[in-house]
C-alpha positions as a Markdown table, in Angstrom:
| # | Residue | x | y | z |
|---|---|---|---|---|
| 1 | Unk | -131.0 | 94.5 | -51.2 |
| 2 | Unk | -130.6 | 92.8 | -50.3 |
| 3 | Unk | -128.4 | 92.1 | -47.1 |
| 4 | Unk | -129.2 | 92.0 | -43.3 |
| 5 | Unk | -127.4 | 91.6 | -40.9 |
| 6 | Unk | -129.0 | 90.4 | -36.9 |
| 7 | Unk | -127.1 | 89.4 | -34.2 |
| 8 | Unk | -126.7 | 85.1 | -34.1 |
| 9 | Unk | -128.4 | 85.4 | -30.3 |
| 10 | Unk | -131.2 | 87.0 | -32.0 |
| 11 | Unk | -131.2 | 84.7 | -34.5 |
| 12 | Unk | -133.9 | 81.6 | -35.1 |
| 13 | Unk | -133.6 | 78.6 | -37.1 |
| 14 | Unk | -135.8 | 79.2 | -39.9 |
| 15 | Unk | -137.5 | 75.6 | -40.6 |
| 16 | Unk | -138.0 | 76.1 | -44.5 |
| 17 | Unk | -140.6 | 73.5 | -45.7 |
| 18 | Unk | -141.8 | 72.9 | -49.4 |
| 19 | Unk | -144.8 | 74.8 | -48.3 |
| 20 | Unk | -143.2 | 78.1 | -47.1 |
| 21 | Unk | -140.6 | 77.8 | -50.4 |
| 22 | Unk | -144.5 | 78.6 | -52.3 |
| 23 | Unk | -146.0 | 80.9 | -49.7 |
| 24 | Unk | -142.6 | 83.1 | -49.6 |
| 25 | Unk | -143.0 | 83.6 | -53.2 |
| 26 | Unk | -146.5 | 84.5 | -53.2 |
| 27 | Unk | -145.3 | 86.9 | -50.7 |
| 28 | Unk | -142.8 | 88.0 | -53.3 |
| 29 | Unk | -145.3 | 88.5 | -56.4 |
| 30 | Unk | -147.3 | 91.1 | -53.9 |
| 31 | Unk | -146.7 | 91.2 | -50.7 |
| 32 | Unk | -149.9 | 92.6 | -49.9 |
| 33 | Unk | -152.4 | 89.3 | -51.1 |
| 34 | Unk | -154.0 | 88.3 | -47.9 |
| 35 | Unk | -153.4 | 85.2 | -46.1 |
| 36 | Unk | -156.6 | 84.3 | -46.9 |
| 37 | Unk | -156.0 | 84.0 | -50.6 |
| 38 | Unk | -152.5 | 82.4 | -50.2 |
| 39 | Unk | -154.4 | 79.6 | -48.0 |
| 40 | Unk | -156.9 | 79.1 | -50.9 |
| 41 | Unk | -154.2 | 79.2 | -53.6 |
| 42 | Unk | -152.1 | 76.7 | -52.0 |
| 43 | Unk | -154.9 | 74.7 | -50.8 |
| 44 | Unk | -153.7 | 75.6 | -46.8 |
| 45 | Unk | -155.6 | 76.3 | -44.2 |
| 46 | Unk | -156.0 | 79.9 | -43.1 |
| 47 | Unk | -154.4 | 78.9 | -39.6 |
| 48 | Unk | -151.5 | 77.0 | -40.5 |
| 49 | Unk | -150.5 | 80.0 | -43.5 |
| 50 | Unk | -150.5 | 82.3 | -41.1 |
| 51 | Unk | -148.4 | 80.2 | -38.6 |
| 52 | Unk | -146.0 | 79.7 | -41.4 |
| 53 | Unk | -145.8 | 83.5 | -42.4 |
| 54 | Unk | -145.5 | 84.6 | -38.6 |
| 55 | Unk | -142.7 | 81.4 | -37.9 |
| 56 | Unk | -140.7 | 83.0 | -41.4 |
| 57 | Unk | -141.2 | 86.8 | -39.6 |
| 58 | Unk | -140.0 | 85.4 | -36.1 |
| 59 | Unk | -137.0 | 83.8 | -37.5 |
| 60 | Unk | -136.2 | 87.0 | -39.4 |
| 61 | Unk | -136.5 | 85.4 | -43.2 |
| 62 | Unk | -139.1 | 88.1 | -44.0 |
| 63 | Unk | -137.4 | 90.9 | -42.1 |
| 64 | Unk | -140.6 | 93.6 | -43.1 |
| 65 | Unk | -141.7 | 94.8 | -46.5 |
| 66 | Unk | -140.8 | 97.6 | -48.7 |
| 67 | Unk | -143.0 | 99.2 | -52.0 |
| 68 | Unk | -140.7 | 99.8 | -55.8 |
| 69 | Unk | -141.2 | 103.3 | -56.6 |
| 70 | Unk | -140.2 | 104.2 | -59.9 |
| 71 | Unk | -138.2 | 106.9 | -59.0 |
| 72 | Unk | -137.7 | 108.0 | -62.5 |
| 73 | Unk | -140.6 | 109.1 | -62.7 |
| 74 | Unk | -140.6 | 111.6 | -60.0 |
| 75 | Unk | -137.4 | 113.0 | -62.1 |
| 76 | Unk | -134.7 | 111.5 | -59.5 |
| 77 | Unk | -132.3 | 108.9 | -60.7 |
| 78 | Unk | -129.7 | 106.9 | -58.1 |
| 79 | Unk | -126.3 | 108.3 | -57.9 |
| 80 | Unk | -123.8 | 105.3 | -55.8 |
| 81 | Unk | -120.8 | 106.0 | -54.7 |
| 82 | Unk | -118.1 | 103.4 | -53.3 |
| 83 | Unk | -115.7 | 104.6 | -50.7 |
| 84 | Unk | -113.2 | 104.0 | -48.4 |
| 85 | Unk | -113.0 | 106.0 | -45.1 |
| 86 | Unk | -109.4 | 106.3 | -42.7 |
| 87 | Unk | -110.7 | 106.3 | -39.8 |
| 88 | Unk | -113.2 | 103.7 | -37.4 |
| 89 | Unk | -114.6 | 107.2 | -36.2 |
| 90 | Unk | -114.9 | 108.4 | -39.7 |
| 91 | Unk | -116.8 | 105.3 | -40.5 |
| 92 | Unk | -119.5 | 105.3 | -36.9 |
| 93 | Unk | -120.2 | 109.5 | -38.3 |
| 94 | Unk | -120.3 | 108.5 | -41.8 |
| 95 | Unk | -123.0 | 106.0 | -40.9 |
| 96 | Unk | -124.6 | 108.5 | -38.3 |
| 97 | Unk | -125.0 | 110.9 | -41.3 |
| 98 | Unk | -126.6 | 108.7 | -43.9 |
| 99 | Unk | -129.0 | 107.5 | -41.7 |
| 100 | Unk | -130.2 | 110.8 | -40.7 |
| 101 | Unk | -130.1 | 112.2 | -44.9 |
| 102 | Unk | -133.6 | 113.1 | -46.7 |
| 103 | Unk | -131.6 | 111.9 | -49.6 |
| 104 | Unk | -129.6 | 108.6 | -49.0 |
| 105 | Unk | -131.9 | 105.9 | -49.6 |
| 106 | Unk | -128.8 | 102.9 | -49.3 |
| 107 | Unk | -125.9 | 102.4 | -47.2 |
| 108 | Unk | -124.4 | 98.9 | -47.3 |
| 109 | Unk | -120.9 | 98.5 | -45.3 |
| 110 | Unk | -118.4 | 95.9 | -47.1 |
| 111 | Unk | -115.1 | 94.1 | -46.7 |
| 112 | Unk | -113.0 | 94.4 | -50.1 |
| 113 | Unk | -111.7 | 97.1 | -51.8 |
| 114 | Unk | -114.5 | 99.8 | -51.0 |
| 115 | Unk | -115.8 | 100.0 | -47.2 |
| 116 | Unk | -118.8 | 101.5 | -48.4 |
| 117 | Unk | -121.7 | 101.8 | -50.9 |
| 118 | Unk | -124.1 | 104.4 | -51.0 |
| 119 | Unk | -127.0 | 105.5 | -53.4 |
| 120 | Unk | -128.4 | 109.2 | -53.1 |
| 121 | Unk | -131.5 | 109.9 | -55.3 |
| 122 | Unk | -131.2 | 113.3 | -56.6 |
| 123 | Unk | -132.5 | 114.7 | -59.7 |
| 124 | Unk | -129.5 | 116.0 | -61.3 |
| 125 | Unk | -125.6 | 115.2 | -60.6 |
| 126 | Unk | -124.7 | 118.5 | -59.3 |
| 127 | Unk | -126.8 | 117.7 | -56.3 |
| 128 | Unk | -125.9 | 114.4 | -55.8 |
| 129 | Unk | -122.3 | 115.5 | -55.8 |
| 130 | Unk | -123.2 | 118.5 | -53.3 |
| 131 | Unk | -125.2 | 115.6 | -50.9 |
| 132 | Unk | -122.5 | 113.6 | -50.9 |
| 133 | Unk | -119.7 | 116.2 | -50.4 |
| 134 | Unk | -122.2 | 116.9 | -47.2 |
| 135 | Unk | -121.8 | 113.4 | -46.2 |
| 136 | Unk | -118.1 | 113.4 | -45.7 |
| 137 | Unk | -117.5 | 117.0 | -45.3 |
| 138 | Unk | -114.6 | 117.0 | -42.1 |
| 139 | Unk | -113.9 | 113.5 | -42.9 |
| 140 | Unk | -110.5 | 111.4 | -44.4 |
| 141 | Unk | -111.6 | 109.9 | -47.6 |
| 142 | Unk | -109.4 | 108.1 | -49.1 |
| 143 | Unk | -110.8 | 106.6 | -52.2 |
| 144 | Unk | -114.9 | 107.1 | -53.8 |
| 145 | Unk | -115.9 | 105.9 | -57.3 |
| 146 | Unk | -119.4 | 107.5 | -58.6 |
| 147 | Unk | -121.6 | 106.4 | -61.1 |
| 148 | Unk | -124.8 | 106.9 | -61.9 |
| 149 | Unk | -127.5 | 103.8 | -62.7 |
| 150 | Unk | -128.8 | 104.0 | -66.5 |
| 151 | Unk | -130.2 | 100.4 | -67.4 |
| 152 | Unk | -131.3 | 97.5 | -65.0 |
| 153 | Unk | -131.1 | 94.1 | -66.1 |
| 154 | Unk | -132.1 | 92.2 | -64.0 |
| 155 | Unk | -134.2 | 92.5 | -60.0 |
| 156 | Unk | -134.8 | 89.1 | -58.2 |
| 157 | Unk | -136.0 | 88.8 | -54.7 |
| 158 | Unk | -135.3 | 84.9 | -54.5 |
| 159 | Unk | -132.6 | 83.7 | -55.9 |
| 160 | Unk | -132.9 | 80.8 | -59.1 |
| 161 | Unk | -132.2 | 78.1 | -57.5 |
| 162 | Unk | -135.1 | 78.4 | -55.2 |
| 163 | Unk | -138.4 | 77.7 | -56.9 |
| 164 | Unk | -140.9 | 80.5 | -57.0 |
| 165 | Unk | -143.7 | 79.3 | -59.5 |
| 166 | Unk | -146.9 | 80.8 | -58.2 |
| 167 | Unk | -150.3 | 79.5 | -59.1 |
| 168 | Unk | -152.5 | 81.9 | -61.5 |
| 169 | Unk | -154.4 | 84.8 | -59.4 |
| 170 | Unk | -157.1 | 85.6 | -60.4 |
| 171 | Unk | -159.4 | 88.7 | -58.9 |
| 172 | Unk | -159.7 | 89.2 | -55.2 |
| 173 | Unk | -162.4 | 90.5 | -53.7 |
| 174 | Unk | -162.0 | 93.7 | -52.4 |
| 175 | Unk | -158.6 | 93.0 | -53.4 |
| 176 | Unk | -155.5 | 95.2 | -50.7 |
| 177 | Unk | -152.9 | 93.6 | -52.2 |
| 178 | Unk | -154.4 | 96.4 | -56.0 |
| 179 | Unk | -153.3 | 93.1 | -57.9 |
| 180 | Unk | -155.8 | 93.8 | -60.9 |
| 181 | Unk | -154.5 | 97.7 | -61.1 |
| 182 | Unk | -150.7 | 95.7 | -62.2 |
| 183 | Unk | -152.2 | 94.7 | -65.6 |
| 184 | Unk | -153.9 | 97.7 | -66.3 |
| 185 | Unk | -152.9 | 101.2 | -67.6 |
| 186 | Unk | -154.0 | 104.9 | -67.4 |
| 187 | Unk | -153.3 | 108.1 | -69.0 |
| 188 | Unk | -151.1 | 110.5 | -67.4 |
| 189 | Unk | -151.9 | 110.9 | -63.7 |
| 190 | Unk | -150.7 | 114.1 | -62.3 |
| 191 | Unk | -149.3 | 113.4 | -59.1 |
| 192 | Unk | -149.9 | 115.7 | -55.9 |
| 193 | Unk | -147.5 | 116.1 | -52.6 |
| 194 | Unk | -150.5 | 113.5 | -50.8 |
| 195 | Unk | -149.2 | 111.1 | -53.6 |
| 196 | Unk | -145.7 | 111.5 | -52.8 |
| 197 | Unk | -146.8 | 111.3 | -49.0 |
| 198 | Unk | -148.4 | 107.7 | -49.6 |
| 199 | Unk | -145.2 | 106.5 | -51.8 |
| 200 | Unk | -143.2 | 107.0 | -48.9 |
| 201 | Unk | -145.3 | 105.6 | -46.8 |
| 202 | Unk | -145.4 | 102.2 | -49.1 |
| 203 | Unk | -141.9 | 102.7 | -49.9 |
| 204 | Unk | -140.8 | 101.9 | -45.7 |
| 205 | Unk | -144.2 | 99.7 | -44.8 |
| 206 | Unk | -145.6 | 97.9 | -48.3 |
| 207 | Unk | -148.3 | 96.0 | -46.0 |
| 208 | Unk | -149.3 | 99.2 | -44.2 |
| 209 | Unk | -152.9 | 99.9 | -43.3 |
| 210 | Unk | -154.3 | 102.3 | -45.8 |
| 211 | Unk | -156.1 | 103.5 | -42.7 |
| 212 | Unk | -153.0 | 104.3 | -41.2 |
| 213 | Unk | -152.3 | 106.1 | -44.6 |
| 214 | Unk | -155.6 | 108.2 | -44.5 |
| 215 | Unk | -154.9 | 109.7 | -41.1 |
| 216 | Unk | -151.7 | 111.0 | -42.0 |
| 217 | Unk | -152.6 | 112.9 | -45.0 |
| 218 | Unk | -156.1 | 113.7 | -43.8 |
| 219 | Unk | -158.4 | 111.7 | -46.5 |
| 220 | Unk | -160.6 | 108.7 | -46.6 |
| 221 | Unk | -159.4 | 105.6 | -47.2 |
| 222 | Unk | -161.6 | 105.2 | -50.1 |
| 223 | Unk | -159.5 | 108.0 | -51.2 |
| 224 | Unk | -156.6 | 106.4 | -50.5 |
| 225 | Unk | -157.0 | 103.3 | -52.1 |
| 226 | Unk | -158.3 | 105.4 | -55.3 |
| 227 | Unk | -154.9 | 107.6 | -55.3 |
| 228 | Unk | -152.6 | 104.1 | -55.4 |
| 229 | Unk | -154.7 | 102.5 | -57.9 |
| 230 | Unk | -153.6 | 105.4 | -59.8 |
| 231 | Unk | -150.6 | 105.3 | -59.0 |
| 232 | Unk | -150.0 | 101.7 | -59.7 |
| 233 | Unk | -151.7 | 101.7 | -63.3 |
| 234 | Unk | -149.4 | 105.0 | -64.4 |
| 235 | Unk | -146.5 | 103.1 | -63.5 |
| 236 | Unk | -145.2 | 105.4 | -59.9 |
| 237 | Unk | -145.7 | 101.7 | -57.9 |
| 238 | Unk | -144.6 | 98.5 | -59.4 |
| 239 | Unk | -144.3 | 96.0 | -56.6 |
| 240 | Unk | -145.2 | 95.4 | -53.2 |
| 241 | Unk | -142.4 | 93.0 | -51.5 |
| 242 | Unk | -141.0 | 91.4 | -48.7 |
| 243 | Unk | -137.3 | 92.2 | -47.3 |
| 244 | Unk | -135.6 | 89.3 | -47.1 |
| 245 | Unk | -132.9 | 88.3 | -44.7 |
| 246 | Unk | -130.6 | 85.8 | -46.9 |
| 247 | Unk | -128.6 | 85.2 | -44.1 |
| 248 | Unk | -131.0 | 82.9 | -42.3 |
| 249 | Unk | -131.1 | 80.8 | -44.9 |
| 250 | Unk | -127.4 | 80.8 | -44.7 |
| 251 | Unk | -126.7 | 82.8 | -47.6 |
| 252 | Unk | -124.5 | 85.8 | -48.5 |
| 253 | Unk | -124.5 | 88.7 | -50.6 |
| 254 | Unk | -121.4 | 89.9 | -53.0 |
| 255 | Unk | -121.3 | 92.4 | -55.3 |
| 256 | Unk | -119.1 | 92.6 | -58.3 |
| 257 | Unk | -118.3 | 95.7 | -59.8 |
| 258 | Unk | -117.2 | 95.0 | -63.5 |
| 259 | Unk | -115.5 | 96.7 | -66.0 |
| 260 | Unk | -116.4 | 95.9 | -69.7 |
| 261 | Unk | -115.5 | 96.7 | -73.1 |
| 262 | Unk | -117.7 | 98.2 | -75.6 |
| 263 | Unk | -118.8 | 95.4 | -77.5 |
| 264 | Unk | -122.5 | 95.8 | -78.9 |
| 265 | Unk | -122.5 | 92.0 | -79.4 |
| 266 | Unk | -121.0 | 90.3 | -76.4 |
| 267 | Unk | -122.6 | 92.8 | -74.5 |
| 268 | Unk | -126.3 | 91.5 | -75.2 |
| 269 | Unk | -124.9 | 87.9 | -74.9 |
| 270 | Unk | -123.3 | 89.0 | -71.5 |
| 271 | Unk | -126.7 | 90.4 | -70.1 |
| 272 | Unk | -128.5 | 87.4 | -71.1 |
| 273 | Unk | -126.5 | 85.6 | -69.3 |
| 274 | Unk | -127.1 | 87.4 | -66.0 |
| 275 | Unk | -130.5 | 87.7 | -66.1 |
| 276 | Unk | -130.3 | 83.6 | -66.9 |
| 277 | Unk | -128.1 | 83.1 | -64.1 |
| 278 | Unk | -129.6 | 81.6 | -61.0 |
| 279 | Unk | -126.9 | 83.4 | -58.9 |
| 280 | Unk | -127.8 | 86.7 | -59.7 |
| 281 | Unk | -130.1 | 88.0 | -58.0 |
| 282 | Unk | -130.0 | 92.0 | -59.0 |
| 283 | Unk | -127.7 | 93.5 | -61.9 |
| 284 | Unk | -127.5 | 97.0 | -62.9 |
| 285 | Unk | -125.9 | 99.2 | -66.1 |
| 286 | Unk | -123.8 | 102.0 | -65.1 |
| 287 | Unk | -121.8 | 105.0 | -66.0 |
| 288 | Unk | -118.2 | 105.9 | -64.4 |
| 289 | Unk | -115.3 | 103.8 | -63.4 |
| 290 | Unk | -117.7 | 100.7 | -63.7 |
| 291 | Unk | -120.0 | 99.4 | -66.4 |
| 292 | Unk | -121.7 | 97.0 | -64.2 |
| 293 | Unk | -122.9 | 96.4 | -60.5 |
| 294 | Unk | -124.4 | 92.9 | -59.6 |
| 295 | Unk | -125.3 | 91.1 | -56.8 |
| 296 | Unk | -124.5 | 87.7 | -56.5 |
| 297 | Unk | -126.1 | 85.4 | -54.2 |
| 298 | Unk | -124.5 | 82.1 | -52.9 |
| 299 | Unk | -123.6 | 79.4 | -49.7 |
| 300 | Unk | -119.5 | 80.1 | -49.6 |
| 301 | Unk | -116.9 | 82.3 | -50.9 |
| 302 | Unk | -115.6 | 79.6 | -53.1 |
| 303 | Unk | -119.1 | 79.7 | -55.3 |
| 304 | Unk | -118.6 | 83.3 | -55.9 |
| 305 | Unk | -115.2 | 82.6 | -57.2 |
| 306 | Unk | -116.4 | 79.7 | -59.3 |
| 307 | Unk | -118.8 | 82.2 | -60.4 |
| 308 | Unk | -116.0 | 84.8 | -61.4 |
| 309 | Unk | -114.1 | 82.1 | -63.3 |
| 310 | Unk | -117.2 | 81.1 | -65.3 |
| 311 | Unk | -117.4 | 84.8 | -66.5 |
| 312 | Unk | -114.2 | 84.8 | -67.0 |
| 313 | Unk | -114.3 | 81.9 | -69.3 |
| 314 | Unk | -117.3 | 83.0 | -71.0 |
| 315 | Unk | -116.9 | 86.2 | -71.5 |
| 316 | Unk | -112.8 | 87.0 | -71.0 |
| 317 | Unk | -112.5 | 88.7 | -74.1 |
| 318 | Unk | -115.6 | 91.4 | -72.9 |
| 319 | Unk | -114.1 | 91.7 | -68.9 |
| 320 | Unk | -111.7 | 94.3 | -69.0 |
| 321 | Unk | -111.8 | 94.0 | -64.7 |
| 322 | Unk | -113.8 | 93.4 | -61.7 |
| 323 | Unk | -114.0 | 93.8 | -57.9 |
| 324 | Unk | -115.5 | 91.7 | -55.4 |
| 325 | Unk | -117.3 | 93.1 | -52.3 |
| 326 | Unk | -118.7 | 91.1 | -49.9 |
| 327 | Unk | -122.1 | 92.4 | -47.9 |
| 328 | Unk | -121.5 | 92.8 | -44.1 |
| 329 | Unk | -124.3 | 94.7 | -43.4 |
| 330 | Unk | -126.8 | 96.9 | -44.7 |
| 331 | Unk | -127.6 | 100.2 | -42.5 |
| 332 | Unk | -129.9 | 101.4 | -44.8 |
| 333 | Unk | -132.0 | 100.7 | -47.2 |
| 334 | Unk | -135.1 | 101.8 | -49.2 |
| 335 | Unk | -137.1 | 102.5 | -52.9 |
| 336 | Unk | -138.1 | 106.1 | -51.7 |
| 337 | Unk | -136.2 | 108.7 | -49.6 |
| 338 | Unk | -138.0 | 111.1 | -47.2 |
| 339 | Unk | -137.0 | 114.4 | -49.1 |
| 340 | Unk | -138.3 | 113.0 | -52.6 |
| 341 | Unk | -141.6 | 113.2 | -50.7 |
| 342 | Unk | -141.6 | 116.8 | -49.5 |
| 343 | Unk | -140.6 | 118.3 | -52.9 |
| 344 | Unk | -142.9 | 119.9 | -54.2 |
């Protein structure tokens, strides 16, 4: 997401200057451009970019970095599920058990109506239903909602109402960040199990060394870089980014399940106006007992109210229902699992 949660003794003031506002979404556009080039972008000096970058990393704003995989392509798709578990022991094994699945690639805890939401990539339903019956097998459930993800609308890492226009980038020498390979495209690239290796890889660590890459899958890292410019251009990667911990800049994450009719017209006019919104921040079709899942982004629970009522005025006569969940903490979180890359 999305949300993180640190302890407030572990927490630092983040100091958020005009100038980190436009390095931060540098950082967002690729993750992976080196300080070098922000510095010269923004007309910075090296040494006082990278202060800034390392000051946003100690106070936990930039809480690491994560690779979109296009999962799709790989023939998985993201089955959620939203629960509610009996017991506080339930919950601790619950959590114990998603964190150590091949398959769960999210697990976010919330207060609301659900305790839980969790995503399992699988390639067909029948297995996500069997991963999932893994997950709570011995445990009191007492309510879970699946659907599966069919259409995104809309994927933010900063929300609208802070600015992120980025000055043109032109070629880099030597370029890490593969900023070039984004515009271009290639025929069909038949992936390999290295490929898959080096996705997962990206997917937990988007600013790791491709040296670090090379030694785990025993090839060059000329080869390397050669295998994710592929794998960029035929569409596998599509963004290098930074996780972001909204909390420190004293925001908070909700997400709104909706319910909608099936109205081809205020349907179009509805996703507009999400991906228009400067409060929304990601926003998702589905099928099952929801049409939509959004995450809404503000500063108080009464803005995510106001937000409800503007829907509600706006689009009423489309809203059959909605749930609000708000974000306490997300255990787990990621583009790729570790079992999508050992399938062969």
């Amino acid at each position: 997401m999305k949300v993180l949660k640190i302890n407030e003794k572990d927490k630092i003031k983040a100091i958020f200057h005009k100038n980190d506002k436009k390095i931060l979404s540098l950082l967002c556009y690729n993750v992976r451009i080196p300080i070098s080039k922000i510095a010269r972008l923004l007309k910075l000096s090296r040494q006082s970019t990278e202060y800034r970058i390392k000051s946003m990393g100690q106070a936990h704003l930039i809480a690491g970095s994560r690779t979109v995989i296009n999962i799709r392509k790989l023939g998985y798709h993201s089955y959620y599920f939203f629960l509610n578990l009996s017991s506080r022991d339930d919950e601790t094994e619950f959590i114990k058990r998603c964190d150590k699945s091949g398959m769960v690639n999210t697990l976010v805890s919330y207060s609301g109506k659900f305790g839980f939401e969790v995503s399992v990539m699988s390639m067909s339903s029948n297995d996500a239903k069997g991963i999932f019956e893994d997950l709570v097998e011995g445990l009191q459930v007492n309510e879970v909602f699946p659907c599966i993800l069919t259409e995104g609308i809309k994927a933010s890492i900063l929300p609208g109402f802070i600015p992120n226009k980025i000055p043109l980038i032109k070629n880099i020498k030597n370029d890490p960040s593969f900023s070039k390979q984004f515009s271009l495209k290639c025929k069909n690239y038949k992936i390999d199990i290295k490929d898959k290796i080096i996705l997962f890889a990206l997917a937990q660590d988007a600013k790791i060394k491709l040296s670090e890459i090379a030694k785990k899958i025993s090839l060059t890292r000329d080869a390397v870089s050669y295998r994710i410019k592929n794998l960029i251009k035929s569409g596998y990667i599509l963004q290098f980014r930074p996780v972001i911990d909204y909390s420190v800049l004293d925001l908070s994450i909700q997400a709104v399940l909706i319910k909608g009719n099936y109205s081809h017209k205020n349907k179009i006019k509805f996703k507009q106006y999400l991906k228009s919104n400067d409060r929304v921040l990601w926003a998702t079709e589905m099928m099952g007992n929801w049409d939509y899942l959004l995450y809404v982004i503000d500063k108080s629970q009464n803005q995510i109210h106001e937000f409800i009522e503007d829907l509600k005025d706006k689009f009423g006569s489309f809203i059959s229902g909605y749930e609000i969940l708000y974000a306490y903490q997300e255990h787990k979180y990621s583009f790729m699992t570790k079992g999508m890359s050992q399938d062969n």
